[in-house]
N, C-alpha and C positions, 0 to 999 in steps of 0.2 A: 492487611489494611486495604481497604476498600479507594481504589482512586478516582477521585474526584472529576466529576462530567467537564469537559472543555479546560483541562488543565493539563498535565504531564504525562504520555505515556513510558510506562517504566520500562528500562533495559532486556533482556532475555533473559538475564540471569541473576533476576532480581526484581521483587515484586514492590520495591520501596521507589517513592518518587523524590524527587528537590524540595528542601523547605530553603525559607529562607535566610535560615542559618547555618548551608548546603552540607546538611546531614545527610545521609543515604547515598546511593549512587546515580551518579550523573551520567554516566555512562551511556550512550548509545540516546538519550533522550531527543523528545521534539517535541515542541509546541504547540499544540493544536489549530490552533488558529493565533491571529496577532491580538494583544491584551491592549486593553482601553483604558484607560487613566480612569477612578473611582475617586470617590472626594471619602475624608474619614475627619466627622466633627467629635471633641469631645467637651462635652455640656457639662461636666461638672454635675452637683448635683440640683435636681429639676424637679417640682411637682408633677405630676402624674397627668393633670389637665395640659398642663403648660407644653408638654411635651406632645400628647396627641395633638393639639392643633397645630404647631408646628410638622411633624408629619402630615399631618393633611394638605397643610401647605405645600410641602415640599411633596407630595405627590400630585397633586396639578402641576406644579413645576414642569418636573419629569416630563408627564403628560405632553406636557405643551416642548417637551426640550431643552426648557431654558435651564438646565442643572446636569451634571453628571450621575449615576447611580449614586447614594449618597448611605454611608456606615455612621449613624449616629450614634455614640457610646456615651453612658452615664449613670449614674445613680438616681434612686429615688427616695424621697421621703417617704416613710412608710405608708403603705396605701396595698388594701386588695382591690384586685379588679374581678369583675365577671359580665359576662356580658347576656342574659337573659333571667329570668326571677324563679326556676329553677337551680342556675346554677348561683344562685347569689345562700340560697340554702345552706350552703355547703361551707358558710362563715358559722362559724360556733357559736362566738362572743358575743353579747348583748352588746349593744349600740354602748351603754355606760361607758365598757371594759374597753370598748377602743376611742372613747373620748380621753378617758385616762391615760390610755397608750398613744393618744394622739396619734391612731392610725386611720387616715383616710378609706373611704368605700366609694371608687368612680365604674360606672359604665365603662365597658370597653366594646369595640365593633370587632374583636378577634376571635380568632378559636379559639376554641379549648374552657376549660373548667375556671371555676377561680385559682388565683394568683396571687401570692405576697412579693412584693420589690421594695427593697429597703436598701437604708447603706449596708455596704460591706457585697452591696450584689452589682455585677456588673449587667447591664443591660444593654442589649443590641437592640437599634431597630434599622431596621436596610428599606431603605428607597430603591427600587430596584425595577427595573424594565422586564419582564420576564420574557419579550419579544426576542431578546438578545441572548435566551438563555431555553432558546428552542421551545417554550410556552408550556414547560413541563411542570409542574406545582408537585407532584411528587417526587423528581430530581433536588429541586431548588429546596424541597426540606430535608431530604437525604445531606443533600450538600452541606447546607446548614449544622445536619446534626457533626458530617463528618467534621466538619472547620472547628467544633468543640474538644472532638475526643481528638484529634491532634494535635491543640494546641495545650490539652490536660495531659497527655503525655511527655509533653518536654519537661511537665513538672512531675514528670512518675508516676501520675493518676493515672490506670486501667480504668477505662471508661467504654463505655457500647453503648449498642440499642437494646429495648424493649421492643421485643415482637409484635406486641398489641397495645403500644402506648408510646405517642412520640415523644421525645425531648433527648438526653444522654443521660445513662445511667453508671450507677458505680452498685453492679447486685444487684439489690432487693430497692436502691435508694433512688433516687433522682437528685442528678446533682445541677443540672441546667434544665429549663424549661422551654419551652418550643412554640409558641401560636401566633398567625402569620394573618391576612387579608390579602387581599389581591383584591384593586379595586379596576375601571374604568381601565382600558386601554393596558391592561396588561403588568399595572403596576402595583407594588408590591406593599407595605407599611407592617411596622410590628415585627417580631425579630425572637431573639431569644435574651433569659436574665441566668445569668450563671453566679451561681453560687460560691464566693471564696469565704466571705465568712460573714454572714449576715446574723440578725439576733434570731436565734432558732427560737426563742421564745413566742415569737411570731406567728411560725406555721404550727404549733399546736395550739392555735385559735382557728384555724382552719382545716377542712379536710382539701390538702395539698392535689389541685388539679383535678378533684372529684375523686380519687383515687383510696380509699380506703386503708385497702390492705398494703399498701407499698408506704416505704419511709424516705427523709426526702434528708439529704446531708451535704457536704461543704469541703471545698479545700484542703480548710483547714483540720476539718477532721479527719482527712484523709492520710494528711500527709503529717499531722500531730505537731505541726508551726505555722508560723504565718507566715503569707504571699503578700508580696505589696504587689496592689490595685493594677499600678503601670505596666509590671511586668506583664501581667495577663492580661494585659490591655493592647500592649506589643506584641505576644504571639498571636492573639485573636487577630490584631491585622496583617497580619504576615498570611496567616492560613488563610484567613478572607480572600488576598490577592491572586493565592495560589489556585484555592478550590473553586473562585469563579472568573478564574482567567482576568482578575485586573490588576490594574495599578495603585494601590491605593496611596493617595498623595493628601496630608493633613493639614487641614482648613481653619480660618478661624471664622466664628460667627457672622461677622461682616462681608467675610468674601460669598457668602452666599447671594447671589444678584439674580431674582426673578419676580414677575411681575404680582 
């Protein structure tokens, strides 16, 4: 298991780090530096517009100070994203087919290929200062990817990387997805949407992240039951805290105060 940039270094005799369910050994550990309090909202479920401007919000926010790093969690109403007329190709369905399915198509400013977010998927997006986080963009999606496959293991899911393709994989599948911006002054929007059991009927209207040859699965097919939402909503911020050295402390809407 690969340890997390500015988090735990492990014991001598033992390559496992502290969760914070204090699995592993503690042993001999130290803290890299001191952890800063992160704010963690959960939206419920959101439209897809409704949610980008509020990140753009809250990344001026950041910008200017007025907010802590900030872990938005939520669902979406079914909607592909993509963000160039290339990769908008790579939706299947005739426009009819997703009136029917009442699936939205919005522009996004992120990386990566098209994208399905539906219920049953959990969606990160992280406000995040990357000044704070040594200005590395290849770290901070490592980190990223690692805060999935740790927190899919306390449910039993063997999960990793793709060598030539980001997000976490389960094989041949993708089971969380990866695409990030980094806007002005070092800050972050856009995150990752993990998969526990969304309507797979969905991404065979799309080729999943541009990706052809590769197939894209769930939780619950994983584990052949279902996970309730919270649970993985509560490892996700545990490992959050851990693999980018914060606190994270949950918010409600209102306490959000910036200009």
């Amino acid at each position: 298991m690969q340890t997390p940039a500015h988090a735990y270094k492990p014991c001598d005799t033992c390559t496992k780090y502290d969760t914070i369910t204090k699995k592993g050994c503690t042993e001999g550990m130290t803290i890299t530096e001191e952890k800063k309090e992160s704010w963690v909202l959960d939206l419920g479920k959101v439209r897809y517009g409704d949610a980008f401007e509020l990140q753009r919000m809250l990344v001026a926010a950041r910008l200017r100070d007025e907010i802590r790093d900030t872990l938005l969690l939520l669902e979406h109403f079914p909607v592909y994203t993509a963000n160039r007329q290339q990769t908008f190709k790579n939706i299947l369905a005739p426009q009819e087919v997703l009136a029917e399915q009442d699936i939205e198509v919005c522009w996004t400013d992120r990386g990566g290929d098209v994208t399905y977010h539906g219920p049953g998927q959990i969606v990160g997006y992280s406000i995040m200062d990357l000044k704070e986080q040594g200005r590395d963009l290849h770290a901070y999606i490592r980190n990223m990817e690692q805060m999935i496959i740790d927190a899919l293991e306390e449910f039993g899911v063997a999960a990793g990387r793709d060598p030539h393709h980001p997000g976490v994989w389960v094989g041949n599948a993708k089971i969380c997805a990866i695409g990030i911006a980094v806007k002005s002054g070092w800050i972050t929007m856009h995150g990752f949407a993990l998969n526990v059991n969304p309507n797979m009927d969905h991404y065979r209207m799309i080729i999943a992240c541009g990706i052809a040859d590769k197939g894209v699965t769930t939780m619950k097919a994983q584990l052949h039951r279902d996970v309730a939402l919270q649970d993985v909503k509560d490892r996700l911020v545990a490992h959050y805290g851990m693999v980018y050295n914060r606190l994270p402390r949950r918010i409600k809407q209102e306490e959000l105060q910036y200009t």
